[in-house]
ROFI-536792 format. One record per residue (C-alpha): residue number from 1; x, y, z; residue in three letters. Coordinates in nm, 2 decimals. Layout:
N
NUM / X / Y / Z / ALA
...
***
This chain:
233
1 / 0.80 / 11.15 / 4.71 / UNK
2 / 1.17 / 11.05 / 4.81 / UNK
3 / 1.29 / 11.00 / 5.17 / UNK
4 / 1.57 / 11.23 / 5.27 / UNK
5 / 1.91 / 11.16 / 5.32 / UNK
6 / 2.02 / 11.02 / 5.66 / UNK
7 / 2.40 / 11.19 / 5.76 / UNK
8 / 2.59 / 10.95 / 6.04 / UNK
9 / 2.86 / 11.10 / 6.19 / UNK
10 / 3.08 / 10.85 / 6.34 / UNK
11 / 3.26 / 10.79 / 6.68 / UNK
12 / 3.59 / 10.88 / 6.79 / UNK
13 / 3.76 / 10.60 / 6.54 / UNK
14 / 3.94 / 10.53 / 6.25 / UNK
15 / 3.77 / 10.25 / 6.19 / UNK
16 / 3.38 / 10.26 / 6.04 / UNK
17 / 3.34 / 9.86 / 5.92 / UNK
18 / 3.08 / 9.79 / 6.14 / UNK
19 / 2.82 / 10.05 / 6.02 / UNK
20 / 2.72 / 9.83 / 5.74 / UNK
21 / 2.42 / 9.66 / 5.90 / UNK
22 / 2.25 / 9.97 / 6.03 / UNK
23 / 2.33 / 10.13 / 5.72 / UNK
24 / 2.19 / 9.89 / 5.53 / UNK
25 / 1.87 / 9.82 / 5.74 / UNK
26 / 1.78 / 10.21 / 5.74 / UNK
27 / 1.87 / 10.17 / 5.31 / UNK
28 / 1.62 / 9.93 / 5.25 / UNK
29 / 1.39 / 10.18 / 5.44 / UNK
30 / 1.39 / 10.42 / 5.15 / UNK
31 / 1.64 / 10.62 / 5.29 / UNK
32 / 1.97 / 10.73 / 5.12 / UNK
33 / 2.23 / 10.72 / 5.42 / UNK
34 / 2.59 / 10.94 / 5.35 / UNK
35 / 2.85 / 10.80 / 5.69 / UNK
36 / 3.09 / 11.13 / 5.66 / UNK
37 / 3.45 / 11.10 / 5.68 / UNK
38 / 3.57 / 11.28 / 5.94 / UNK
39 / 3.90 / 11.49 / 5.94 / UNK
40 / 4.15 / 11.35 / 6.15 / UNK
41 / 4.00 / 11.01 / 6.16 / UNK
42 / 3.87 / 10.92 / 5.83 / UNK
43 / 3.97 / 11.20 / 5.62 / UNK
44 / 4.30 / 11.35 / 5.59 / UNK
45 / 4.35 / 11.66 / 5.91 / UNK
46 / 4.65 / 11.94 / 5.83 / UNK
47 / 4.60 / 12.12 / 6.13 / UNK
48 / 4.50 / 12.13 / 6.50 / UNK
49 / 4.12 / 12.16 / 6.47 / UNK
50 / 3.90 / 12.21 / 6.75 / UNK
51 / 3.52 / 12.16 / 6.81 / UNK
52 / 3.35 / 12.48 / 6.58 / UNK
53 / 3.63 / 12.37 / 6.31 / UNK
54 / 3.43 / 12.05 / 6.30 / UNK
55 / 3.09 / 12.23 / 6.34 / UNK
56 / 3.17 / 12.46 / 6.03 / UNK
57 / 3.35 / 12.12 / 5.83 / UNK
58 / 2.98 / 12.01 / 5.90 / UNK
59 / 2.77 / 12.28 / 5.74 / UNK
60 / 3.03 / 12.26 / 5.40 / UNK
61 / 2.93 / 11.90 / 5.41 / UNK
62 / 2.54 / 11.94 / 5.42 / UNK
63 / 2.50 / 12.29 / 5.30 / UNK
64 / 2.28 / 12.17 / 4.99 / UNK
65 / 2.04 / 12.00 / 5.24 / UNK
66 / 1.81 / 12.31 / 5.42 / UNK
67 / 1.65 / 12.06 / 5.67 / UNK
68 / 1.91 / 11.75 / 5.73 / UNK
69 / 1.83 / 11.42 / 5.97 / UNK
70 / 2.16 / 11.40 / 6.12 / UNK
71 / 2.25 / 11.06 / 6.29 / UNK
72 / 2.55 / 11.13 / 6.52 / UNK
73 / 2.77 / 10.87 / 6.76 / UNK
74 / 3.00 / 10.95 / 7.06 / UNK
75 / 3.22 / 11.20 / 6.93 / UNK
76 / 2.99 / 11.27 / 6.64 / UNK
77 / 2.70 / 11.36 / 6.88 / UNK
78 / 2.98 / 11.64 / 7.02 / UNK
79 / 2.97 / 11.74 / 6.62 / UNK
80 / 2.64 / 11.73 / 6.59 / UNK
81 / 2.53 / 11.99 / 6.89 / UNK
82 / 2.77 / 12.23 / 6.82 / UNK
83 / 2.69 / 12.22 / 6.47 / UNK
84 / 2.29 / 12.26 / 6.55 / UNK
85 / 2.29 / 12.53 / 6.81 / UNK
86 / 2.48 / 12.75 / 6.57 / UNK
87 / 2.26 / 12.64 / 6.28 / UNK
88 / 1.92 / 12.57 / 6.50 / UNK
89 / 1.72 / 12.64 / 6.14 / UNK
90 / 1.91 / 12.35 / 5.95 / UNK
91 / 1.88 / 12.04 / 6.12 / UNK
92 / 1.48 / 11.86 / 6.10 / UNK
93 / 1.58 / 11.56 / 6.34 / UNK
94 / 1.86 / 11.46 / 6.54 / UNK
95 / 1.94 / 11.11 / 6.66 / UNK
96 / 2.21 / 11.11 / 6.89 / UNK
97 / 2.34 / 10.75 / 7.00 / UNK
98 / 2.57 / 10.76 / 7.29 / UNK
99 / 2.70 / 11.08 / 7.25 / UNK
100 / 2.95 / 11.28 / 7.39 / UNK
101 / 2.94 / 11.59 / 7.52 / UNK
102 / 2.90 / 11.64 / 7.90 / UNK
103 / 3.23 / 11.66 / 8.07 / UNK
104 / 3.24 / 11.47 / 8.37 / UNK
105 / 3.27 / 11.63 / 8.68 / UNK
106 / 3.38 / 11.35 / 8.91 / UNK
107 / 3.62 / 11.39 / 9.15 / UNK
108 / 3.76 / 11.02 / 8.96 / UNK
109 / 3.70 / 11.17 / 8.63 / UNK
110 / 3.88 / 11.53 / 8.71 / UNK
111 / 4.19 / 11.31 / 8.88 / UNK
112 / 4.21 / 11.09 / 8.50 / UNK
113 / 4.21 / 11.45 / 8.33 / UNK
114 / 4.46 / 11.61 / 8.54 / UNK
115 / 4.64 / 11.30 / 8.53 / UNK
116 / 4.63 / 11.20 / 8.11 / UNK
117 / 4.73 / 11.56 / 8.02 / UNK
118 / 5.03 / 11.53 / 8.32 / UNK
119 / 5.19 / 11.14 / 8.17 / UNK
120 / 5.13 / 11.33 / 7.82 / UNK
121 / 5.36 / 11.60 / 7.88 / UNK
122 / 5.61 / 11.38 / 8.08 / UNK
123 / 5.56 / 11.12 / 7.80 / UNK
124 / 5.69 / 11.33 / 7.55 / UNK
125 / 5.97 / 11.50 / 7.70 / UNK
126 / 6.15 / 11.17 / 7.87 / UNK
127 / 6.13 / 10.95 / 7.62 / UNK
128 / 6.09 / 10.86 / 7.24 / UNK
129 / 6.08 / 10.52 / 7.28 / UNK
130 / 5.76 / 10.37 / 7.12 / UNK
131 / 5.72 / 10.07 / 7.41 / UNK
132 / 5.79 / 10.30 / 7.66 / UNK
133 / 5.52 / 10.60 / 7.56 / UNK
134 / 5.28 / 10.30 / 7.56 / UNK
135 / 5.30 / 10.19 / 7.84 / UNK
136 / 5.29 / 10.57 / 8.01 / UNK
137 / 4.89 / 10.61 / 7.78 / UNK
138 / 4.75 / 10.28 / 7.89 / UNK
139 / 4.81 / 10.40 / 8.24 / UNK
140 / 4.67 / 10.69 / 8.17 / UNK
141 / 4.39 / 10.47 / 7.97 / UNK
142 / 4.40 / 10.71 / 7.69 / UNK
143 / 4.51 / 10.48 / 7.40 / UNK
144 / 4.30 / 10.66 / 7.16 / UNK
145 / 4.56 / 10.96 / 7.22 / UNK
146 / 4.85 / 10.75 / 7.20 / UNK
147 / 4.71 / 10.58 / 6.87 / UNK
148 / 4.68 / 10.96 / 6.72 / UNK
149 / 4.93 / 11.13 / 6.51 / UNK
150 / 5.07 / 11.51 / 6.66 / UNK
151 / 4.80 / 11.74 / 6.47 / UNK
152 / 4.53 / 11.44 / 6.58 / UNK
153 / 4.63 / 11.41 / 6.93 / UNK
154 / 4.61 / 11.80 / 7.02 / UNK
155 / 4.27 / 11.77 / 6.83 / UNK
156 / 4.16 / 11.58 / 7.09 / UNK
157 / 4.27 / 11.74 / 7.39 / UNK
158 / 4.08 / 12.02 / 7.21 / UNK
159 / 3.76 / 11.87 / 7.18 / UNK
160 / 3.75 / 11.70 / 7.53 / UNK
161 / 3.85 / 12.01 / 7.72 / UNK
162 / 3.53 / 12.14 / 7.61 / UNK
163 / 3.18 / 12.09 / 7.83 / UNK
164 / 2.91 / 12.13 / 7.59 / UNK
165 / 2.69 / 12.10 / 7.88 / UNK
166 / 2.55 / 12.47 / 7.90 / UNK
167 / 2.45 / 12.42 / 7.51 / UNK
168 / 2.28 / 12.13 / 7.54 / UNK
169 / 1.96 / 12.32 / 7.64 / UNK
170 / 1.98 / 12.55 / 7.32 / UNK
171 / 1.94 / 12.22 / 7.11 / UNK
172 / 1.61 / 12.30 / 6.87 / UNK
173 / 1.56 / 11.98 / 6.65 / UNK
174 / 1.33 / 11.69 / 6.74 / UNK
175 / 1.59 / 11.47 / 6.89 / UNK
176 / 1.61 / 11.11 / 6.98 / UNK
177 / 1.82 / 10.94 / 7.27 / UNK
178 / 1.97 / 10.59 / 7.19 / UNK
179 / 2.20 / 10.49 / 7.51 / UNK
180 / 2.31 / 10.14 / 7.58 / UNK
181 / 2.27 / 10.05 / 7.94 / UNK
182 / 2.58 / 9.91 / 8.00 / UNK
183 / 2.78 / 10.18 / 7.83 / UNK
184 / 3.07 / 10.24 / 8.04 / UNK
185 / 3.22 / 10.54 / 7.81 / UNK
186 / 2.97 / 10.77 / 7.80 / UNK
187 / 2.76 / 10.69 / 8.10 / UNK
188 / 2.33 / 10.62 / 8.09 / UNK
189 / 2.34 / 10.92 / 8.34 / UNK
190 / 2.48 / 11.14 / 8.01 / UNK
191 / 2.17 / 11.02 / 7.83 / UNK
192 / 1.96 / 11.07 / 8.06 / UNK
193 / 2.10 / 11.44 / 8.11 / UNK
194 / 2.09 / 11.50 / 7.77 / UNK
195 / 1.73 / 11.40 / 7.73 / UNK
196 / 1.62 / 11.64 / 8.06 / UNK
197 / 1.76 / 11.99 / 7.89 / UNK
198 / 1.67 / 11.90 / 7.53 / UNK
199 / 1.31 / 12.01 / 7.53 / UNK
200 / 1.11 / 11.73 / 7.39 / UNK
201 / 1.36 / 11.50 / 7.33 / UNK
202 / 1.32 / 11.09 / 7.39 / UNK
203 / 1.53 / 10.86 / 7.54 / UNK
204 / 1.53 / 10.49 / 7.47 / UNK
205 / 1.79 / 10.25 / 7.64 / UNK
206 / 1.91 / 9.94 / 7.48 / UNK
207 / 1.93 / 9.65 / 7.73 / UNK
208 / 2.24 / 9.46 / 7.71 / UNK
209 / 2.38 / 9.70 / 7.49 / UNK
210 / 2.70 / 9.91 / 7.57 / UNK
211 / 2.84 / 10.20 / 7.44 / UNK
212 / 2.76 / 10.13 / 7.07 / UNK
213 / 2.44 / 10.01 / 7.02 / UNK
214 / 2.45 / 10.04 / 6.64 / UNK
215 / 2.72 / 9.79 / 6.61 / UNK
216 / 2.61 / 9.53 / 6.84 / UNK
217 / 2.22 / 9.56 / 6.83 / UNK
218 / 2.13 / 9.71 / 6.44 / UNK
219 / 1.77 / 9.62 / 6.41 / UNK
220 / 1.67 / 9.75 / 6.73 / UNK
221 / 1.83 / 10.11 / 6.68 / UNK
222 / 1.70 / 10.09 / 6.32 / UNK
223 / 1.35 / 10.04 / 6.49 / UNK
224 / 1.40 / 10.31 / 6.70 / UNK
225 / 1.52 / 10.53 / 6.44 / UNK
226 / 1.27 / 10.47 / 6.19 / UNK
227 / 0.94 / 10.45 / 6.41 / UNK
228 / 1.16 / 10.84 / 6.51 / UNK
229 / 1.11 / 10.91 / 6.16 / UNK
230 / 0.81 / 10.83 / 6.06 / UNK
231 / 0.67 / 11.12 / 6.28 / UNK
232 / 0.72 / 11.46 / 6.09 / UNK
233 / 0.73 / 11.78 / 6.33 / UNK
***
């Protein structure tokens, strides 16, 4: 009997060169592995899109595949839980590697909102000047916005206005929990979060490892991933 197909849905990036090794290592397991191209960052995007535009771009992707194993990153993981608490029938297993999701609720973290969607606005309105709007998102230390294109930018403020926090719980699949310690993006706290409200989820952190694991350690999360799958429920 054939192993099913693996789905990775990638971070918050353009740029996927660096999947290779996990890909590879999880191939030579048997397993056929698809890494989606995502709209906006590695797929063409014609329109502001926001998080259930991605959920329902999901099901199109998968929708011949009745019980997928999706492997989701970061913003992927974002994907990934929106996309299984409206489909909670569809998805076997989730693997969720430093994902995305809970907004933080730090008096810091609210200040850096308040204050990246203020130097956006200003940003646009003052000046045209390339150097100068670069300068204004690095203070702001949202270079991923400044990187993005109109439709792409907007995207984003989208997806990161939204606290997927309260679905979290709803989350159905037999999910693991990859986290890098040191990740300084998406915090071990997340994980750990993330692991307490989805019912029989586990967690495993990645010494050493920051906020993506797969890149910088691929045998151990391939471990992890495949000792996940070996165990059908």
């Amino acid at each position: 009997m054939s192993k099913p197909t693996l789905y990775i849905l990638h971070g918050w990036t353009k740029d996927v060169s660096k999947w290779p090794p996990l890909v590879k290592l999880l191939g030579k397991a048997g397993f056929t592995v698809k890494l989606l191209k995502i709209p906006g960052l590695t797929a063409p995007l014609d329109k502001v899109w926001g998080l259930n535009n991605y959920a329902d771009w999901l099901a199109g992707q998968i929708k011949n595949d009745p019980s997928a194993i999706l492997i989701a990153h970061s913003n992927g993981g974002r994907i990934a839980i929106r996309y299984e608490t409206k489909n909670p029938d569809r998805v076997k297993k989730l693997i969720l590697i430093d994902s995305a999701g809970i907004r933080p609720m730090s008096l810091a973290a609210r200040v850096k909102r308040a204050s990246f969607m203020t130097i956006a606005k200003i940003g646009k309105k003052i000046t045209q000047n390339p150097g100068a709007r670069s300068i204004l998102y690095k203070l702001a230390k949202e270079q991923d916005y400044y990187q993005a294109d109109k439709t792409l930018a907007q995207t984003m403020v989208n997806i990161i206005n939204e606290d997927q926090r309260p679905e979290i719980g709803f989350v159905k699949a037999h999910t693991l929990i990859l986290w890098g310690r040191q990740d300084r993006t998406t915090p071990l706290s997340d994980g750990r979060l993330i692991n307490k409200e989805i019912t029989g989820s586990t967690l495993k952190i990645i010494e050493d490892a920051g906020h993506a694991p797969q890149y910088t350690h691929p045998d151990i999360v391939a471990d992890h991933i495949l000792q996940f799958l070996k165990h059908a429920k």
